[in-house]
C-alpha positions as a Markdown table, in Angstrom:
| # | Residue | x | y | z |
|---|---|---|---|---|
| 1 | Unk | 30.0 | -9.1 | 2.0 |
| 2 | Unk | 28.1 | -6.2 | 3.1 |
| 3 | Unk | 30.1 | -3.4 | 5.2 |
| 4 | Unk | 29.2 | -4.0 | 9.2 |
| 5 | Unk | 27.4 | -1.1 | 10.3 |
| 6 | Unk | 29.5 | 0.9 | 12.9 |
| 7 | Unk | 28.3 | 1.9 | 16.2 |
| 8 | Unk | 28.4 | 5.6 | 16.2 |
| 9 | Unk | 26.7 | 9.2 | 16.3 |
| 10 | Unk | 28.2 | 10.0 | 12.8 |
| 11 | Unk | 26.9 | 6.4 | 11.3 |
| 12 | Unk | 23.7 | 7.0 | 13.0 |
| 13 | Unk | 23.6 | 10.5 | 10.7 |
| 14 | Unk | 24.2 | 8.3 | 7.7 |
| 15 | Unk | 21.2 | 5.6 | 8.3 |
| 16 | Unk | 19.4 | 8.3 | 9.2 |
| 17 | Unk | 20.1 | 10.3 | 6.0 |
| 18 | Unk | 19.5 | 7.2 | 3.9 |
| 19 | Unk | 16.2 | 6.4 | 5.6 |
| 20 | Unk | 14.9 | 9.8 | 4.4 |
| 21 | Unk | 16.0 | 9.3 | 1.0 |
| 22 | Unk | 14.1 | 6.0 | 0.9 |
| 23 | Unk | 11.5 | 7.0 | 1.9 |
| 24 | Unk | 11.4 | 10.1 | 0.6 |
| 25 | Unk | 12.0 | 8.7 | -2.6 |
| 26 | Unk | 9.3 | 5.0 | -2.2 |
| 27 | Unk | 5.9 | 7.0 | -3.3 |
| 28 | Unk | 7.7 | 8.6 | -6.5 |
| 29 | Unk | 8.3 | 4.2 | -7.0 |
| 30 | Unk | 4.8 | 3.2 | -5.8 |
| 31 | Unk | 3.0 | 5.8 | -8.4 |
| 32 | Unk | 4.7 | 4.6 | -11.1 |
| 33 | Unk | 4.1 | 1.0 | -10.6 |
| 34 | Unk | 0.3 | 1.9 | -10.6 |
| 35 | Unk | 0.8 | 4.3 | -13.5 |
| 36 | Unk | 2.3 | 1.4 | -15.5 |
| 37 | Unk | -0.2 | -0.9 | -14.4 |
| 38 | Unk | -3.3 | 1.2 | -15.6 |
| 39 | Unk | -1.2 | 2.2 | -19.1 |
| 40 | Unk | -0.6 | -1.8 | -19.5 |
| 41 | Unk | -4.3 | -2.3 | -19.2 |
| 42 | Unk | -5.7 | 0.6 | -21.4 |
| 43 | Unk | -2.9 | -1.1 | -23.8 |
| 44 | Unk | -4.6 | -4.6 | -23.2 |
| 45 | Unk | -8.3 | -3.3 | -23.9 |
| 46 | Unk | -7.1 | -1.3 | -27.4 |
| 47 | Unk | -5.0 | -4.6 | -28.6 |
| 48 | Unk | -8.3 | -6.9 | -27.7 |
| 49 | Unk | -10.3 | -4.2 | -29.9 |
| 50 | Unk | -7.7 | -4.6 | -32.9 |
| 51 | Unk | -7.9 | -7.9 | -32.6 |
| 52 | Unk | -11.6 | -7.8 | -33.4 |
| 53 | Unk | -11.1 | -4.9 | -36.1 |
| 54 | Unk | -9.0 | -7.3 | -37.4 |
| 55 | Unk | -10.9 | -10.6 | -37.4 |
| 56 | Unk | -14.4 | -8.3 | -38.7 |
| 57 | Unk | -12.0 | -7.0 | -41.9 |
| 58 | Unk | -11.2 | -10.8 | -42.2 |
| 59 | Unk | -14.6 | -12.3 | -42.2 |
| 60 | Unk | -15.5 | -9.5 | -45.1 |
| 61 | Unk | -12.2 | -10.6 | -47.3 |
| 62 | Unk | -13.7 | -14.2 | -46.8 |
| 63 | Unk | -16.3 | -14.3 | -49.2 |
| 64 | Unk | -14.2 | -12.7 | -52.2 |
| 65 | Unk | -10.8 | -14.0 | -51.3 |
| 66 | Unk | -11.0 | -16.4 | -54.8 |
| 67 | Unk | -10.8 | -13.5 | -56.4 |
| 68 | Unk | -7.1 | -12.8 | -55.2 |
| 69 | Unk | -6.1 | -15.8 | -56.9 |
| 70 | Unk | -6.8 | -14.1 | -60.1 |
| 71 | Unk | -3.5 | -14.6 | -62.2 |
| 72 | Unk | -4.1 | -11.5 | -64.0 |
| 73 | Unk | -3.9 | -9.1 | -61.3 |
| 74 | Unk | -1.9 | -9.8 | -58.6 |
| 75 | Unk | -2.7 | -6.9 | -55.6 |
| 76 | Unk | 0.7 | -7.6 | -54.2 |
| 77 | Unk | 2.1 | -5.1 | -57.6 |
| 78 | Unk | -0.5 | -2.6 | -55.9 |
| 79 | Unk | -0.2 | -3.1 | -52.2 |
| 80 | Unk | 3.7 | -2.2 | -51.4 |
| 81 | Unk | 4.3 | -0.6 | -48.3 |
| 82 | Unk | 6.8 | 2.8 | -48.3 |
| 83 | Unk | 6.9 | 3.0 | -44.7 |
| 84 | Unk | 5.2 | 2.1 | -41.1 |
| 85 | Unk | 5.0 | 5.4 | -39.8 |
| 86 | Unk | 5.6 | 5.5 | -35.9 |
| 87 | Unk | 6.7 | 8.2 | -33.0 |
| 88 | Unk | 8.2 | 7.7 | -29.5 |
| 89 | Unk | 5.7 | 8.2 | -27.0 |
| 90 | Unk | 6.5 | 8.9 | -23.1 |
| 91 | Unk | 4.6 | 7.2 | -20.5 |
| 92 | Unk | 5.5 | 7.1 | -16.7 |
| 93 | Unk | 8.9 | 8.0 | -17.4 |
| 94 | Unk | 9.5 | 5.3 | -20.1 |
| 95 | Unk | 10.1 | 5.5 | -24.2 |
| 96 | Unk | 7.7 | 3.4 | -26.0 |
| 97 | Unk | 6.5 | 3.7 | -29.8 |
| 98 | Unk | 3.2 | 4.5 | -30.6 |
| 99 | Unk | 1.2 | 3.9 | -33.9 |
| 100 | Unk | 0.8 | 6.9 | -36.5 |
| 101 | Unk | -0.2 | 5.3 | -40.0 |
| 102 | Unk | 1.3 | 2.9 | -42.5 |
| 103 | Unk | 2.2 | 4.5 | -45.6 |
| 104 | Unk | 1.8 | 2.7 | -49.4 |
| 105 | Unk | 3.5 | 3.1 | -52.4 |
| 106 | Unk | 0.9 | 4.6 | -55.1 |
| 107 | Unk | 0.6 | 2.8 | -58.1 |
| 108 | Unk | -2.3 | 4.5 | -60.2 |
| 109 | Unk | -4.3 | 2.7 | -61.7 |
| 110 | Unk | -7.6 | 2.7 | -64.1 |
| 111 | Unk | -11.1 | 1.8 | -63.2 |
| 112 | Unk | -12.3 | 1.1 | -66.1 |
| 113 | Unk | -9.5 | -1.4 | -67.3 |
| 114 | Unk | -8.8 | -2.8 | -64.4 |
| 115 | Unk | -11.9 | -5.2 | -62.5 |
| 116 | Unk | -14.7 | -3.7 | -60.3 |
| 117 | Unk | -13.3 | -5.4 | -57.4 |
| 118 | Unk | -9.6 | -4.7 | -57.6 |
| 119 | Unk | -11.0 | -1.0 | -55.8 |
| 120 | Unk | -12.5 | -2.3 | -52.8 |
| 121 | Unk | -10.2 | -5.7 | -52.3 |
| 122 | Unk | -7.6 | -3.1 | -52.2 |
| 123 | Unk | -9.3 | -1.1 | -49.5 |
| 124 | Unk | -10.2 | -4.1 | -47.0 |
| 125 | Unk | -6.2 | -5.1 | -47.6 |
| 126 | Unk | -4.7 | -1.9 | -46.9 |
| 127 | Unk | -7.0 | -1.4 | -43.7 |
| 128 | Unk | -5.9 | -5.4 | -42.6 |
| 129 | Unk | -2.2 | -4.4 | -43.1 |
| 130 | Unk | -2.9 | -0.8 | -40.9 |
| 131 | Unk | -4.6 | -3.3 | -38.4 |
| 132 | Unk | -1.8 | -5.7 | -37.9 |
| 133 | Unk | 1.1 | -3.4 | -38.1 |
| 134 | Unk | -0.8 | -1.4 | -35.6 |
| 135 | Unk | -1.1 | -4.5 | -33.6 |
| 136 | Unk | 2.1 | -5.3 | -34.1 |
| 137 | Unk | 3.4 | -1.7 | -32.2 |
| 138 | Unk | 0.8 | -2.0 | -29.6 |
| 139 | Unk | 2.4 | -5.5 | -28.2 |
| 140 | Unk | 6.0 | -4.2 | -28.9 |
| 141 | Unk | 4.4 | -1.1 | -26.3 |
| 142 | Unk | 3.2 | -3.5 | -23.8 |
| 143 | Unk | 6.4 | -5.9 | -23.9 |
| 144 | Unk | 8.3 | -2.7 | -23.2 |
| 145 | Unk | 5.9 | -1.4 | -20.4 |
| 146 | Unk | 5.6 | -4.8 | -18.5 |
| 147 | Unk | 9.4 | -5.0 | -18.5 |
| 148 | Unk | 9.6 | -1.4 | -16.8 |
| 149 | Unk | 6.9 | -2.5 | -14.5 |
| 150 | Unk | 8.9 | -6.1 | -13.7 |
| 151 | Unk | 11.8 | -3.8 | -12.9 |
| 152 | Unk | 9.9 | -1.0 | -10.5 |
| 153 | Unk | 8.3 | -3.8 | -8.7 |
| 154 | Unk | 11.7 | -5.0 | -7.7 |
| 155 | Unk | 12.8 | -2.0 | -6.7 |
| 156 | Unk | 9.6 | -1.2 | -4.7 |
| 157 | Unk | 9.9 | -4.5 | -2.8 |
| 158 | Unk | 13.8 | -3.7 | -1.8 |
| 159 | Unk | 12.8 | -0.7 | -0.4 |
| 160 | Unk | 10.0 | -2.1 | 1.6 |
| 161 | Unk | 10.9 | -5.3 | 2.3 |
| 162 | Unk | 14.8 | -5.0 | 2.8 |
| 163 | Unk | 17.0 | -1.1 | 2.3 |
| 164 | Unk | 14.2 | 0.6 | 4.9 |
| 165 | Unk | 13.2 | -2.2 | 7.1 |
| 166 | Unk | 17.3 | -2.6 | 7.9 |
| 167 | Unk | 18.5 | 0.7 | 7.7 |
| 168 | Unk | 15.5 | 1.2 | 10.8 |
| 169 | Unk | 17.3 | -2.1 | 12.3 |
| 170 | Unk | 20.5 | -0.3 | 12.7 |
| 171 | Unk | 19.1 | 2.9 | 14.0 |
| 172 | Unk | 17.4 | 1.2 | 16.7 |
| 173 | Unk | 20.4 | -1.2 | 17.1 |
| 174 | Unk | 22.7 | 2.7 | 17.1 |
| 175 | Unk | 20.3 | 4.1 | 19.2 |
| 176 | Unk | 20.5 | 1.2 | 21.7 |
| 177 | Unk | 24.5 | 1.2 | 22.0 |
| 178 | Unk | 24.8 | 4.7 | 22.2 |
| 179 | Unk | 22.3 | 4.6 | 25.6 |
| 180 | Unk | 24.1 | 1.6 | 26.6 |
| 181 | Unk | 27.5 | 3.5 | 26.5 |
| 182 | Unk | 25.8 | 7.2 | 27.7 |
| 183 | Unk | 24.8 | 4.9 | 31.1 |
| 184 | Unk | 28.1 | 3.6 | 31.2 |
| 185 | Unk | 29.8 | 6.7 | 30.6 |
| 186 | Unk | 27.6 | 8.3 | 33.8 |
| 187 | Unk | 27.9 | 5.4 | 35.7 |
| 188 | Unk | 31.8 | 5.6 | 35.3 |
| 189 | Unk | 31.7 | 9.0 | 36.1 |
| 190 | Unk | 29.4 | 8.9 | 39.3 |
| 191 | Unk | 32.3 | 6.7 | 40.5 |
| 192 | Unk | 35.9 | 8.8 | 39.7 |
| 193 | Unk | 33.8 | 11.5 | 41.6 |
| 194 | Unk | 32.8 | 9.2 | 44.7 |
| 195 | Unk | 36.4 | 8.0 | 44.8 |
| 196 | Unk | 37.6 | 11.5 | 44.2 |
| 197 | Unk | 35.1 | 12.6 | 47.3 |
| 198 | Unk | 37.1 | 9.6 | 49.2 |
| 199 | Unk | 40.8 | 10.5 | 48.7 |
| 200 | Unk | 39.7 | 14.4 | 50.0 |
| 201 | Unk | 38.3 | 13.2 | 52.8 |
| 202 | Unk | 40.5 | 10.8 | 53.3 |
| 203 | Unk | 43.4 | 13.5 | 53.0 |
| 204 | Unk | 41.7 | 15.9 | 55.7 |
């Protein structure tokens, strides 16, 4: 249960204080909610443009893919990947990873015992591997950016909607009892003096 708000000059400093950090502190929040939101959609456009990369490699594999099947030479002895190379990038204040390359294990090879297509089928694959992997970074990044935004959209609604909107509650609500008891505090005194003005003229 929250702490009742008490009723003086020195609490009034304190909601005061508070309000200033708030709203001090609400723009820094509101920038990076739109920063995220114009990352997430730059992130959106590139993964729609993979996504096309990826079906165009695709519909170029289509027509030769038979040739995969060929028991003889199996690509997956010359397609190994070493490593997916990636790096942590920093955007509005968050860690995401960003792309760099994937990275195959040679296996040399020789043209001219090997088939005329092993070269190029090997190409188009490598490039559809790079494509997904890089696909598959670029929705790990926007998973990771819509969560931070999720979480700064919270926190930009409990400033607006509740921290600052009360805190100004209890000001006013300060300010009110402390002019309430300022009037009481002259009124009481306007009478000690009028009955202290009594008793001396009442004693001369």
């Amino acid at each position: 249960m929250p702490e009742k708000t008490k009723l003086n000059k020195t609490a009034m400093k304190k909601q005061r204080d508070a309000l200033a950090k708030y709203q001090k502190f609400l723009p820094i929040l509101v920038l990076k909610k739109m920063q995220l939101q114009l990352v997430i959609q730059q992130v959106e456009a590139v993964i729609k443009t993979r996504r096309r990369e990826l079906e165009d490699v695709l519909a170029g594999i289509r027509p030769w893919a038979w040739l995969l099947s060929d028991p003889e030479y199996d690509v997956n002895d010359y397609l190994r990947i070493e490593t997916v190379r990636t790096k942590k990038d920093n955007v509005a204040g968050v860690e995401v990873p960003d792309f760099e390359a994937v990275v195959f294990k040679e296996r040399p090879y020789s043209l001219f015992v090997t088939p005329g297509w092993l070269d190029p089928a090997l190409e188009a694959l490598k490039r559809l591997v790079a494509l997904r992997e890089e696909l598959r970074v670029l929705l790990e990044q926007e998973a990771v950016l819509r969560e931070e935004l999720r979480t700064t959209t919270q926190r930009v609604n409990l400033f607006e909607k509740r921290l600052i909107p009360d805190l100004k509650e209890d000001i006013r609500r300060i300010k009110i009892f402390l002019g309430d008891e300022e009037t009481a505090a002259v009124g009481r005194a306007k009478l000690a003096k009028g009955k202290l003005a009594g008793r001396g003229r009442a004693a001369s």
